[in-house]
N, C-alpha and C positions, 0 to 999 in steps of 0.2 A: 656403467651409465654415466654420460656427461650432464656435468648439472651447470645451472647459473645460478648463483646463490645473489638474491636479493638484500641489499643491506640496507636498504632506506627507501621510504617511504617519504611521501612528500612532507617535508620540515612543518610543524605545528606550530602556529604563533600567536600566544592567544596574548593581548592587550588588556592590563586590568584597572580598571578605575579605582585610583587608590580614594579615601574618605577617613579622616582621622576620627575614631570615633573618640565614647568616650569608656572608662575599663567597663563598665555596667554593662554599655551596649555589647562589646568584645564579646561579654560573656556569653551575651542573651544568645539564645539558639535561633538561626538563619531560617525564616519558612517562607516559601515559597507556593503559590496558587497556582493553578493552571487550569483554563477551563479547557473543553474536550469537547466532542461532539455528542457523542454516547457513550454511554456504560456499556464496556467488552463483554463479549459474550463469556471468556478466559482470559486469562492470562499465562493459559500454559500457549508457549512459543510455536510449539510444533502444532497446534489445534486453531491457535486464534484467527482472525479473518477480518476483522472490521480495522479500521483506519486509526480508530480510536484506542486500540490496543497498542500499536507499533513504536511511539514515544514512552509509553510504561515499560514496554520489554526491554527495551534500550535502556531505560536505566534501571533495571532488574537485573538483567542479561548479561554477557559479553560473551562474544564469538572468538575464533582465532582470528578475524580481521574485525576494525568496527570502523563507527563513523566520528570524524573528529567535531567540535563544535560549527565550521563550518559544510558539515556534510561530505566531509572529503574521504577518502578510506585510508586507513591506518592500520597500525599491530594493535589486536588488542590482545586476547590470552596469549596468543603466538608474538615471539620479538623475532621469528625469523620465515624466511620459507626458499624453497628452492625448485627448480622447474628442469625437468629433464628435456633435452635435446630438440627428441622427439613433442614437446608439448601434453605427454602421457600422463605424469606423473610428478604431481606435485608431494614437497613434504616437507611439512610445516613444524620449528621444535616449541615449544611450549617455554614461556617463562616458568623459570625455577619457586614454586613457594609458597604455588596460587591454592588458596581452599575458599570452600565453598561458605558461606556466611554463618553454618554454625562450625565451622575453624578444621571441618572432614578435609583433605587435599585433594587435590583435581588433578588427574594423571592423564593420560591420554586416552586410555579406556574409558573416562566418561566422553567422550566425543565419539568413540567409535560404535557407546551403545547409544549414543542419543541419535547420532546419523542413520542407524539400523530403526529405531524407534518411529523416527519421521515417515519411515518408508512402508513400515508396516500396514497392512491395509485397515487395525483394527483402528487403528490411531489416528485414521482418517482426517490426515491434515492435507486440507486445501491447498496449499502451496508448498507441499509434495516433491511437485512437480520442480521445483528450482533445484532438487539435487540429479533430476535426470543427466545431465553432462557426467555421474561417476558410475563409473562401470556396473551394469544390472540395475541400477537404478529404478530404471522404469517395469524392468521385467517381477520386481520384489512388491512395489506398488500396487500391481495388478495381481499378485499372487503366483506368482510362473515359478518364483525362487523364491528358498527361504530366504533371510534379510542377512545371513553370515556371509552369503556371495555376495555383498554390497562391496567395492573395490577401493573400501578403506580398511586400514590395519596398522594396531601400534608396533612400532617396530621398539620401542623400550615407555617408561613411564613419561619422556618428554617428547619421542617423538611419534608426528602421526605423517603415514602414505597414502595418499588417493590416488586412485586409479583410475582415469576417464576414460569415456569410449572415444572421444576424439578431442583433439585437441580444441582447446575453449580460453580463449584467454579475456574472458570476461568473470572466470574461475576463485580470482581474489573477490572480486568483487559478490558476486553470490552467496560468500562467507561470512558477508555483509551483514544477512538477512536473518528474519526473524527467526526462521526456521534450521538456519546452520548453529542456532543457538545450543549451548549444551544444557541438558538438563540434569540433576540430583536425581542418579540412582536407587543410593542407597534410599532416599524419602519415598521416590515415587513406587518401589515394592512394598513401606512399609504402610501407607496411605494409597495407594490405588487415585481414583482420577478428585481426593481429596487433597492432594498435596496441592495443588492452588491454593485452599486455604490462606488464611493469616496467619493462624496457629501451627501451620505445617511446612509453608512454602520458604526452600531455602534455597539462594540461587549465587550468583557470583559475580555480578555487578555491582556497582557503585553502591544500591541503594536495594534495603528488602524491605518486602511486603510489611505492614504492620498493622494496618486495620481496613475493611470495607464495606461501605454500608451499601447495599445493591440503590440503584439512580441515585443517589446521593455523593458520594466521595471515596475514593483513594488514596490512602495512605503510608507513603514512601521514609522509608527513616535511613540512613548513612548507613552505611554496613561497614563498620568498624574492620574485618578482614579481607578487603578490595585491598587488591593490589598497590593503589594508588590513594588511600583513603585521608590519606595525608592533604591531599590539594583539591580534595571534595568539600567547598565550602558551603553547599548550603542541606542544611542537618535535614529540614523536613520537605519533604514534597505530595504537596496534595494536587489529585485530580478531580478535576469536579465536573463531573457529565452532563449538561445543560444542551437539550434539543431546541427548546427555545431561543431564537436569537435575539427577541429582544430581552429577553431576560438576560442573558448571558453578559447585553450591552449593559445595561443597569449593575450587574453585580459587579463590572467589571469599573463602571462612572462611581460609585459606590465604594470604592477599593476593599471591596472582598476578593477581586480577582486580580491577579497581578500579569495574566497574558490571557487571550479569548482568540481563537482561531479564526471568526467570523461577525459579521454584526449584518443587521439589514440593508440591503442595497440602498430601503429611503434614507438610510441616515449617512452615506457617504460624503453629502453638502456639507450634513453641520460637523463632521470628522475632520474634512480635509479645512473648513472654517476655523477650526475651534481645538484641535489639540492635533494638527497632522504631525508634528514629530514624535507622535507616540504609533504613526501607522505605517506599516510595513506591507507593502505591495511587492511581488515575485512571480515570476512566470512558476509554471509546475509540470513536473511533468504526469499530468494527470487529465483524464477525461471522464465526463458526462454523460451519460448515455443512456437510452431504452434498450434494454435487454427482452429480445424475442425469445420464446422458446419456440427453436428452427422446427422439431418434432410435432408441435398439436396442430392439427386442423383448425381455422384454414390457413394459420402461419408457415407449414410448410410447404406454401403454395409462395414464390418466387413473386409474384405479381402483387401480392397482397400487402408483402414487405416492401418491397420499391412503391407504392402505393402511399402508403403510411408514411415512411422517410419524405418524401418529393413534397408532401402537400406541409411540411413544418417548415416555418420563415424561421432560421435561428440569427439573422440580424436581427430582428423584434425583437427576439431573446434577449438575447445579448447586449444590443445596442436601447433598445428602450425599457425594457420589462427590467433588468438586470444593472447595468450600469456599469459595472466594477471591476470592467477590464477584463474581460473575459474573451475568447476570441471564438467564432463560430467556428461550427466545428462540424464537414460534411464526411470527413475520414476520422480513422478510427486513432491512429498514434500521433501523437503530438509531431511538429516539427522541431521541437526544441530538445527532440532529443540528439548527443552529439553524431558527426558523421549521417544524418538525414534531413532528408527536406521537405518528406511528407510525399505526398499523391494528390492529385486535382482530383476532381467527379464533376463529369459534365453536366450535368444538370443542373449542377448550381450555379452556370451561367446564364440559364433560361429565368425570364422575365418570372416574379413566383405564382403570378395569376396564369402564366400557362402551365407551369408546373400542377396548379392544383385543378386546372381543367383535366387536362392529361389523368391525372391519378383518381379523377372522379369518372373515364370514360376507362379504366383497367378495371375500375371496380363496378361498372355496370357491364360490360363484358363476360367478367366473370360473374353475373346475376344477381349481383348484389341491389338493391335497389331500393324508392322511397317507402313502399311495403317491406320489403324484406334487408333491410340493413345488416352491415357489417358490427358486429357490436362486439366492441373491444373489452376486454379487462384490462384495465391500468391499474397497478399496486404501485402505491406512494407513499410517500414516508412524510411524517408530520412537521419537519422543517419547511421554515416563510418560506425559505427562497421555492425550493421543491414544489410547495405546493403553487406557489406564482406559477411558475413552469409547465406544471401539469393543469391548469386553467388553460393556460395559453394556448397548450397542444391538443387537449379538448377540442376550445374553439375551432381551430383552424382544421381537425380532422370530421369535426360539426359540417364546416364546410364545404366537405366534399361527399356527404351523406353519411357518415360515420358514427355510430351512437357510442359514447363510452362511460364503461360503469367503471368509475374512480374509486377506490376504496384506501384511503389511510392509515396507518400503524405507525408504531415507533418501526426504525429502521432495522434493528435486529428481528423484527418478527416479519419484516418482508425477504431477508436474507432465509429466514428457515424456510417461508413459502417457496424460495428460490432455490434452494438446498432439496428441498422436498421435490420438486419440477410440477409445484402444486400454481402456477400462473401462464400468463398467456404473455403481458408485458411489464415490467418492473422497471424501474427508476435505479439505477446503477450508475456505482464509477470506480473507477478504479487508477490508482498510481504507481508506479513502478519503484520495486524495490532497489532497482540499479538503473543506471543509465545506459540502456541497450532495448532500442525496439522489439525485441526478444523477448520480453518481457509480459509485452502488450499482445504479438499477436501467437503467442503460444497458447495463450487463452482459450482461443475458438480450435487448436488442433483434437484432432479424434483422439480421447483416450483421457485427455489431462483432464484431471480432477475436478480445473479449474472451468471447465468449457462448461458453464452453468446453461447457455444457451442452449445446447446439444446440436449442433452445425458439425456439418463431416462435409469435407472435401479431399478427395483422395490426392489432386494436384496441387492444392495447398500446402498437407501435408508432406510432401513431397518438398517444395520448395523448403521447408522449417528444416526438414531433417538436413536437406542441404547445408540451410546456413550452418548446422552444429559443424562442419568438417571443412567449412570455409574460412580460410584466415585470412583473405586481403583484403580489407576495408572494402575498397568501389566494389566488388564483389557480391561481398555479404550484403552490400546496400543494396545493388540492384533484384538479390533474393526476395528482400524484405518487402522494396517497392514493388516488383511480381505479385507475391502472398498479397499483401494489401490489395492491390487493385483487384484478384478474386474474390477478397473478404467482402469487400464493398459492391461493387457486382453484382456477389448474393444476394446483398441486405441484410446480412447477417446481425447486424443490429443496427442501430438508429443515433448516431452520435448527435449530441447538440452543441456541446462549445470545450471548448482546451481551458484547462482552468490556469487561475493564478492565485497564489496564496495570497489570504488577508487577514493579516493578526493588528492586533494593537498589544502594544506592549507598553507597561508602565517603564516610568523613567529610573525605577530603583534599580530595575533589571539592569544589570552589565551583562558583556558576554553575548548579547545575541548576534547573531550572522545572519542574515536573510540567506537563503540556498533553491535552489530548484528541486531540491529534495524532503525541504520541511523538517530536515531532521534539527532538533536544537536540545542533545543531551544534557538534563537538569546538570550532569556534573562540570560541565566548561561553564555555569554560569555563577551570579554571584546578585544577591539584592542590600540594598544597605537597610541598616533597621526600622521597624517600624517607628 
């Protein structure tokens, strides 16, 4: 086998604000706040699913590859990897030394069982799905193969083989993710799915589990047997679940919080008036969306979706209702992801009062009418912005005869109704773990875990499988661009706008990066004392 052996990774350069304290201060222990959106459903890696989870595991966790402070990919267990000829067969050697944070050692057979773990169908993790590129993958998922023909194997204690069905060289990057994360064996036979726990949970990142009080807080303490635990400066890290944006604004003007992901669109004025070098604006690559379920009457009626989509102004969204830099959004994947440019949808060149005439003459067509209305379920989630949103799209589906029963929750109990295929439309979004449109529309393909929708296109599918054994960039774009313009077509969901990250960050904070990925790992940063 000819190999290329990889020896570097893009150079790391992190800039540190030096601050002379004083010896008291030195001593005092480093804590750090972080507010969140919600409270994880888990925090086991292979199971979690919400947005709110993916900054915890990262500093719980580490993969054989991770994310550096600027969201870039780097070594993280693995200091090395090497790629055969053919693009087959990657194999990655494992730094010498690594244990797990109660000081057990971490060999390569915990990767090999935590990769079989993921795939298992009991283990029913959602994003599953991002190890299909290794060989059986997807056939172990579904149940076809036991999980030991999964096409990775330690060939000694440091090193690990995978084996892809085709070649994929988006492959480091995947290792990325939450789900390539290794998990503690030995704990999770001796606790079953208690090992989450405080008291139980051992993992091999920077920082472990220490205490959590369910909607309340997170608490991350240094994990003394990291690799690197030496240049992990700050000892505590708290998360704090806050659905409320204005509350979150307050606790965050209050200095209880020292970072907050989001604040209300009204208070943008008095942000950018009044403290803008604490605000960090970013494109994302992430999207907004009404998630249809393609399967219930009368949503797998083709007419009924195009119907819905056409009659929403998401300039009003965007541009008035919203504010904050967000961009409309009539397609499904962002353009900001690298090597694409997106897809147009004609109809969002049409004036929108004939868009919503039109979509109120499909839905009298199809008999819907002032007697007999179309009556929607909408499931929302109890965030300002969300619910702004979900008025707004009310209104305007009001106006084309449309009646809709809106119902509210926290966002993790509209995911289970989603999970369940217990809705009709839900308020969704979702971000990508890597940067590859791949990401986004493997979503809606038949089979994946992930296709919460339940949308089957047999020439879509076709096109994805494609891209997996396509290696020239314009290529694989033009697959992409294909797939998308069928997704959309369908109506397969209801995108409203391309988001952009909006944090505020206090000034103690050193170490942040702004990124299109939102990744900003507790351990690249640093706060001076209180």
């Amino acid at each position: 086998m000819i190999v290329f052996w990889i020896r570097a990774v893009r150079p790391v350069l992190i800039v540190l604000s030096v601050t002379v304290w004083s010896l008291a201060a030195a001593q005092a222990s480093s804590i750090f706040h972080r507010g969140t959106f919600s409270d994880p459903e888990t925090l086991d890696p292979h199971k979690a699913s919400a947005q709110s989870a993916a900054p915890i595991i990262y500093d719980l966790f580490e993969g054989l590859m991770t994310l550096d402070g600027g969201g870039e990919v780097v070594f993280g267990a693995a200091h090395d990897y090497a790629v055969s000829e053919d693009g087959l067969t990657y194999t990655f050697s494992l730094r010498e030394g690594l244990q797990w944070s109660d000081g057990t050692s971490i060999t390569a057979e915990d990767f090999v069982y935590s990769n079989r773990r993921l795939l298992k169908p009991k283990t029913a993790g959602r994003f599953a799905s991002f190890f299909y590129p290794v060989k059986n993958a997807r056939k172990i998922n579904r149940g076809q193969l036991p999980a030991e023909e999964l096409g990775v194997r330690a060939l000694d204690d440091l090193t690990i083989e995978y084996t892809l069905e085709a070649p994929n060289p988006s492959f480091p990057k995947i290792m990325t993710t939450n789900p390539a994360a290794p998990v503690p064996r030995h704990v999770i036979e001796a606790n079953g799915n208690a090992w989450v726990r405080p008291e139980h949970m051992v993992s091999n990142g920077p920082y472990i589990l220490s205490e959590r009080v369910p909607q309340t807080s997170i608490k991350l303490v240094k994990n003394s047997n990291y690799r690197q635990a030496d240049q992990v400066r700050i000892d505590e890290a708290w998360y704090h679940p806050t659905q409320s944006l204005g509350t979150s604004l307050k606790r965050y003007r209050s200095g209880e919080l020292d970072v907050i992901l989001n604040f209300p669109p009204s208070q943008i004025n008095w942000i950018t008036q009044n403290i803008p070098e604490e605000l960090h604006v970013t494109p994302a690559l992430g999207t907004y969306y009404l998630l249809i379920n393609n399967e219930k009457v009368p949503y797998n009626d083709i007419r009924v979706r195009q119907a819905l989509s056409m009659a929403i102004d998401r300039e009003v969204i965007t541009e008035k209702l919203l504010r904050t830099g967000v961009a409309p959004a009539y397609s499904f994947v962002s353009p900001q992801f690298a090597n694409y440019d997106g897809i147009d949808v004609a109809y969002r060149h049409a004036p929108f009062a004939d868009r919503q005439r039109e979509a109120r003459q499909i839905l009298e067509q199809m008999g819907f009418t002032e007697d007999q209305p179309l009556i929607v379920q909408y499931k929302n989630d109890t965030l300002e912005e969300s619910q702004k949103i979900a008025v707004a799209v009310s209104g305007m589906w009001r106006d084309i005869g449309v009646e809709v029963d809106l119902t509210s929750s926290e966002f993790l109990a509209v995911i289970r109704k989603v999970r369940s295929k217990d809705f009709e439309i839900a308020r969704f979004a979702y971000f990508a773990p890597y940067n590859d449109p791949f990401t986004f529309l493997s979503l809606f393909q038949t089979g994946n875990p992930g296709n919460q929708g339940l949308y089957s296109n047999a020439e879509y599918d076709a096109l994805l499988d494609e891209s997996k054994v396509t290696r020239e960039p314009q290529a694989r774009k033009a697959l992409f661009e294909e797939a998308e313009r069928i997704l959309m077509n369908d109506y397969a969901l209801i995108p409203l706008f391309f988001y952009v990250r909006r944090y505020l960050v206090n000034q103690r904070v050193h170490g942040w990066v702004d990124n299109e990925r939102g990744v900003n790992p507790t351990q690249y940063l640093s706060v001076d004392p209180d």
